[in-house]
Backbone as CSV, one residue per row, in Angstrom:
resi,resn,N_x,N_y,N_z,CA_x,CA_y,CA_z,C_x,C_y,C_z
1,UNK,-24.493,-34.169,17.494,-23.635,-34.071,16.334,-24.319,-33.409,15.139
2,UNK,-25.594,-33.571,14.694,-26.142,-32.733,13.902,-26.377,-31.874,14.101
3,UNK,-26.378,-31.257,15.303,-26.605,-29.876,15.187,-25.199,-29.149,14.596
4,UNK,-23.920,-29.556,14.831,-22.649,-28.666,14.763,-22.620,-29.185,12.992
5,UNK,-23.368,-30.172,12.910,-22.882,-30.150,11.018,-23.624,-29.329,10.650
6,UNK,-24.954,-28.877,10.876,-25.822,-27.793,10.213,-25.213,-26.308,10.607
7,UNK,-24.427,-26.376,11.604,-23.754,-24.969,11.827,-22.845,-24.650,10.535
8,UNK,-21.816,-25.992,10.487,-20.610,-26.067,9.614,-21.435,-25.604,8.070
9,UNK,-22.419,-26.183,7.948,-23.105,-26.089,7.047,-23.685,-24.765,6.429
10,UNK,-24.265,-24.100,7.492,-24.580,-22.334,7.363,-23.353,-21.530,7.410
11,UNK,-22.348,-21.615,8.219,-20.918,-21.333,7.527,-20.458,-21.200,6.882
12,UNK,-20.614,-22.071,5.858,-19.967,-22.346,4.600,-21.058,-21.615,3.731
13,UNK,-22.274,-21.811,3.766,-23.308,-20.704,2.900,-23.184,-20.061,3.074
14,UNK,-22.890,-19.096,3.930,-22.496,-17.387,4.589,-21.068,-17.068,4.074
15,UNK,-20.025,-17.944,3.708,-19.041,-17.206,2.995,-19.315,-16.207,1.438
16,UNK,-18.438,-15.359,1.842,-18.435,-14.170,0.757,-17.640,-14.781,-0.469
17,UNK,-18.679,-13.833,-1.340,-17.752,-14.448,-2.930,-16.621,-13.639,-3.086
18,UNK,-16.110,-13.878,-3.945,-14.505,-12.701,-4.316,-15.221,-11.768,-4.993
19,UNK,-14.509,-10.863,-4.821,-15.355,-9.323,-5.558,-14.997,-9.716,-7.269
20,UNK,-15.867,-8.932,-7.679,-16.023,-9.106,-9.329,-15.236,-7.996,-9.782
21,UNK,-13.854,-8.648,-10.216,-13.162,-7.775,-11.050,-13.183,-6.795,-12.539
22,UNK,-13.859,-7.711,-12.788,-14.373,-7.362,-14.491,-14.423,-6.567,-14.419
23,UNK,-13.771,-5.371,-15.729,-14.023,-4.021,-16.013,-13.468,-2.924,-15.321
24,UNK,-12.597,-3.943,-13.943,-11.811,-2.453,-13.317,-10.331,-2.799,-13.297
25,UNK,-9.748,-4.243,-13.291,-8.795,-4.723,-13.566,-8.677,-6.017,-14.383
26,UNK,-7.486,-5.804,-15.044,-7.758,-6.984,-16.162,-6.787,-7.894,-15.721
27,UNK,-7.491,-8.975,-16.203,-6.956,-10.291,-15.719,-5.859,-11.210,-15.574
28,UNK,-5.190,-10.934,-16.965,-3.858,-11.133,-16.889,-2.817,-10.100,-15.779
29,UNK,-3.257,-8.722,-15.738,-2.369,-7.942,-14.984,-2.374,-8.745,-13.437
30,UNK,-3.487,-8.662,-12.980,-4.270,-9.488,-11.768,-3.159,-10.614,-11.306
31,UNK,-3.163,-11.108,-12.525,-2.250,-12.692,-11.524,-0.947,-12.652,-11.962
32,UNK,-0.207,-11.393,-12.421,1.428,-11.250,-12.722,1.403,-10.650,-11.462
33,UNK,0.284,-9.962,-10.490,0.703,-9.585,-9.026,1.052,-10.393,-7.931
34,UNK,2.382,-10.070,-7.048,2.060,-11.388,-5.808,0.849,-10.925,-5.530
35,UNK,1.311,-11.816,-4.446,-0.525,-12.339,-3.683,-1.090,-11.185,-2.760
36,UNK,0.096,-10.978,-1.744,-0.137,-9.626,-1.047,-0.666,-7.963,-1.989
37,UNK,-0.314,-8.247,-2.979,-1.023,-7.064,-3.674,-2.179,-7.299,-4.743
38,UNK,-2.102,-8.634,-5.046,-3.521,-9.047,-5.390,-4.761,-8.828,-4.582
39,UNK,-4.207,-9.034,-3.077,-5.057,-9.209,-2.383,-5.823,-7.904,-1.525
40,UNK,-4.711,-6.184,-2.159,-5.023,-5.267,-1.779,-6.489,-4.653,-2.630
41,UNK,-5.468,-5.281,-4.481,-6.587,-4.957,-5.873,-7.973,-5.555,-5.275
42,UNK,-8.249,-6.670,-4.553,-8.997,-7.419,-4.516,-10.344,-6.243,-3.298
43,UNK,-9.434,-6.256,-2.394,-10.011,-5.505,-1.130,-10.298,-4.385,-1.276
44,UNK,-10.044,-3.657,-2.211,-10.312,-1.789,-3.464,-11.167,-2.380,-3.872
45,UNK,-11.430,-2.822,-4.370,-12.274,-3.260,-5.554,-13.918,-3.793,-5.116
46,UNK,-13.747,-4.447,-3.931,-14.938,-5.066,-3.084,-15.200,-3.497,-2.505
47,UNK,-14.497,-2.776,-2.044,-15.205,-1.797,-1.433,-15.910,-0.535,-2.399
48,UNK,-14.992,-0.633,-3.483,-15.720,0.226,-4.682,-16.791,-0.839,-5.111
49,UNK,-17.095,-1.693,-5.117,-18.746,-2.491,-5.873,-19.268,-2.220,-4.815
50,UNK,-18.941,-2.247,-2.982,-20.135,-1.331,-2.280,-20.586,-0.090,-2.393
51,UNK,-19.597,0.931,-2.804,-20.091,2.119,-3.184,-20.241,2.664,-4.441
52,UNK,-20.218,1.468,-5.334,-20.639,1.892,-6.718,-21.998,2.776,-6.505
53,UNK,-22.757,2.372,-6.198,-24.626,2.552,-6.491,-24.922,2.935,-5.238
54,UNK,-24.162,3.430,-4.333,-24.575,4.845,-3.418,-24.293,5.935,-4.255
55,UNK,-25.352,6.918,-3.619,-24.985,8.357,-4.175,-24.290,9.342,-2.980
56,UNK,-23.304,9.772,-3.503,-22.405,10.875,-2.344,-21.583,10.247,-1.719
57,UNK,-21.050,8.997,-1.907,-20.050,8.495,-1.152,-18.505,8.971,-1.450
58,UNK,-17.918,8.827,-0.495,-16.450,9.095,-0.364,-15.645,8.259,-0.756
59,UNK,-15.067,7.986,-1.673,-14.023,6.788,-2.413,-12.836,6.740,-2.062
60,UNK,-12.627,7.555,-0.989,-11.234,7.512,-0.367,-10.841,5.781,0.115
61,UNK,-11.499,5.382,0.997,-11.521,4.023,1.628,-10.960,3.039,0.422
62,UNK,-11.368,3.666,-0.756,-11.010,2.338,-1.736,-9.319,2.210,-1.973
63,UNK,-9.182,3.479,-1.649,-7.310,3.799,-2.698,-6.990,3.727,-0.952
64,UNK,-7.270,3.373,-0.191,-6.550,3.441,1.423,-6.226,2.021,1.621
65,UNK,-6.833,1.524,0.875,-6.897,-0.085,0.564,-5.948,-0.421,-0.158
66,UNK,-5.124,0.321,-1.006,-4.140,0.160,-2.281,-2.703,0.439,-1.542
67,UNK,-2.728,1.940,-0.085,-1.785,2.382,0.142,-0.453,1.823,0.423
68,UNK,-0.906,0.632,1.174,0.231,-0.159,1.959,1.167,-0.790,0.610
69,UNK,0.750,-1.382,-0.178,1.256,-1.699,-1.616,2.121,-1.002,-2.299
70,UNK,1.302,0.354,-2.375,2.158,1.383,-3.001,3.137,1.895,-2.325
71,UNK,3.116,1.796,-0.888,4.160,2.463,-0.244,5.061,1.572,-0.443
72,UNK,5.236,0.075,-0.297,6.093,-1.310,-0.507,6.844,-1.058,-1.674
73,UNK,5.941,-0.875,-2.500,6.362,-0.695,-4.079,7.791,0.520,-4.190
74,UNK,7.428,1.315,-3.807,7.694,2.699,-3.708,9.316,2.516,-2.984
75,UNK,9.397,1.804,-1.958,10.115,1.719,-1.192,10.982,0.495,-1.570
76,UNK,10.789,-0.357,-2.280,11.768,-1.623,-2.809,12.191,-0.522,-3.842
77,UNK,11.461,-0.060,-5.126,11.962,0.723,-5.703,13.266,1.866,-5.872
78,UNK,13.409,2.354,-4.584,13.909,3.400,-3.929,15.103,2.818,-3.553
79,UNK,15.211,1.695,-2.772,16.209,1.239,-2.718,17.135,0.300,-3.602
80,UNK,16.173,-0.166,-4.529,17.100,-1.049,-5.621,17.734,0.628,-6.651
81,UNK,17.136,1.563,-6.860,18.077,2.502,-7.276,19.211,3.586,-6.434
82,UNK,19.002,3.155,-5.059,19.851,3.744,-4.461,21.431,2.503,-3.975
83,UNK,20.576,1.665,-4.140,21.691,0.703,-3.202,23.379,0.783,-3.931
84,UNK,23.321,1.039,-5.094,24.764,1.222,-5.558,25.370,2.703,-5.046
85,UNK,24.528,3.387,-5.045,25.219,4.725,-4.961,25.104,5.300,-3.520
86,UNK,24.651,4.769,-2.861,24.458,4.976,-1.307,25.963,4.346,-0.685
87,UNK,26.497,4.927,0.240,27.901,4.462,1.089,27.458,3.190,1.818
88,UNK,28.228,2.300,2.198,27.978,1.273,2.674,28.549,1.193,4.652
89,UNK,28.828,2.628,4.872,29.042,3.002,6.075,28.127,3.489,6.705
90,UNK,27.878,3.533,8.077,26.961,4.231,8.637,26.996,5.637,8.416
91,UNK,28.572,5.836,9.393,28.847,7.507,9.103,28.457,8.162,7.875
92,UNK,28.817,7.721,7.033,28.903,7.799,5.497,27.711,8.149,4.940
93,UNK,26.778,7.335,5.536,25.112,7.074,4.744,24.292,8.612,5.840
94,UNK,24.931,8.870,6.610,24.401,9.906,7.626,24.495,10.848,6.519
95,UNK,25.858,11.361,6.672,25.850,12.312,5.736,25.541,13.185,4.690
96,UNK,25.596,11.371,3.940,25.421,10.984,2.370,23.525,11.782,2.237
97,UNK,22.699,11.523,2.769,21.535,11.641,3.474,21.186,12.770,4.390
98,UNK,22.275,13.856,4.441,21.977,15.152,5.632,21.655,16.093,4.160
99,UNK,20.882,16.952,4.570,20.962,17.952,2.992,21.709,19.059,3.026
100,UNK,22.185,19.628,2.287,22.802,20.456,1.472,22.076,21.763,2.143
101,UNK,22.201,22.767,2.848,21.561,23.916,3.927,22.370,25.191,3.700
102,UNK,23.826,25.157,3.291,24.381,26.414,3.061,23.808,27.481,2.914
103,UNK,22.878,27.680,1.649,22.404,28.665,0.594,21.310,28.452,1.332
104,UNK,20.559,28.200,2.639,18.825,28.561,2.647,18.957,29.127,3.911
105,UNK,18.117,30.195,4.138,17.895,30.963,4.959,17.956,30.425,6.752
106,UNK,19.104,30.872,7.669,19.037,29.800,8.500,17.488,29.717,9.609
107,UNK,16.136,31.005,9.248,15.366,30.354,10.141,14.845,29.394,9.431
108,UNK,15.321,29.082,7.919,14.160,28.247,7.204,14.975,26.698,8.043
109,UNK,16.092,26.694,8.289,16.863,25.551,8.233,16.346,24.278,9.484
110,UNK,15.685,24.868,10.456,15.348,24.105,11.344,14.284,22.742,10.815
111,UNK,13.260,23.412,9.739,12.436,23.350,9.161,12.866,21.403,8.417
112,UNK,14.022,21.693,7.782,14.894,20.647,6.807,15.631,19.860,7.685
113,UNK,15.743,20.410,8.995,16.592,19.058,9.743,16.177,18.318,10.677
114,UNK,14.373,18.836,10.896,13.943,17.791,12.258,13.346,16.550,11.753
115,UNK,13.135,16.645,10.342,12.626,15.094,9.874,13.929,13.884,10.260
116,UNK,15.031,14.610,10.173,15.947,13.572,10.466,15.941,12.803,11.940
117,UNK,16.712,11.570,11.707,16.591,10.415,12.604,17.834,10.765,13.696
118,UNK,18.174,10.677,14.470,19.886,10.695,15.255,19.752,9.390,15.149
């Protein structure tokens, strides 16, 4: 039995602290975020204090850490300003949603209609 409490024990010393926010996000903003995007600020932020004090590193990894958030964001957004003015039909929303191709050149046109879904 003592041996598995001294395990439990080094366990618990080996947990990581929370990354140190100070100076890159402020605190009040911090906790008006849910949790799921607190917890992106949180995970940016730990990976920028690892590459603070390298030289030549790539900071991409930090904002790849932010993406999923922003895309969420982006996308509740999108739809709380569309939801009134969008048709509430399928057919309708197809349409509503096909673009406008008359006036563009028809080899350009292939170009504008394969992003679409059937």
């Amino acid at each position: 039995m003592p041996l598995f409490a001294a395990a439990a024990q080094a366990d618990a010393d080996k947990q990581e602290k929370a990354p140190e926010l100070k100076g890159i996000v402020d605190e009040t903003t911090l906790q008006a975020l849910p949790p799921r995007y607190r917890k992106a600020v949180e995970q940016a932020t730990m990976l920028f204090r690892f590459f603070e004090n390298k030289a030549g590193m790539n900071y991409a990894p930090v904002f790849n850490a932010l993406l999923g958030s922003l895309d969420e964001a982006a996308r509740g957004l999108l739809v709380r300003r569309l939801r009134l003015a969008m048709p509430s039909k399928v057919p309708d929303q197809k349409t509503w949603f096909d673009p406008y191709l008359r006036e563009v050149d028809q080899r350009m046109q292939i170009h504008y209609k394969t992003w679409r879904r059937t």
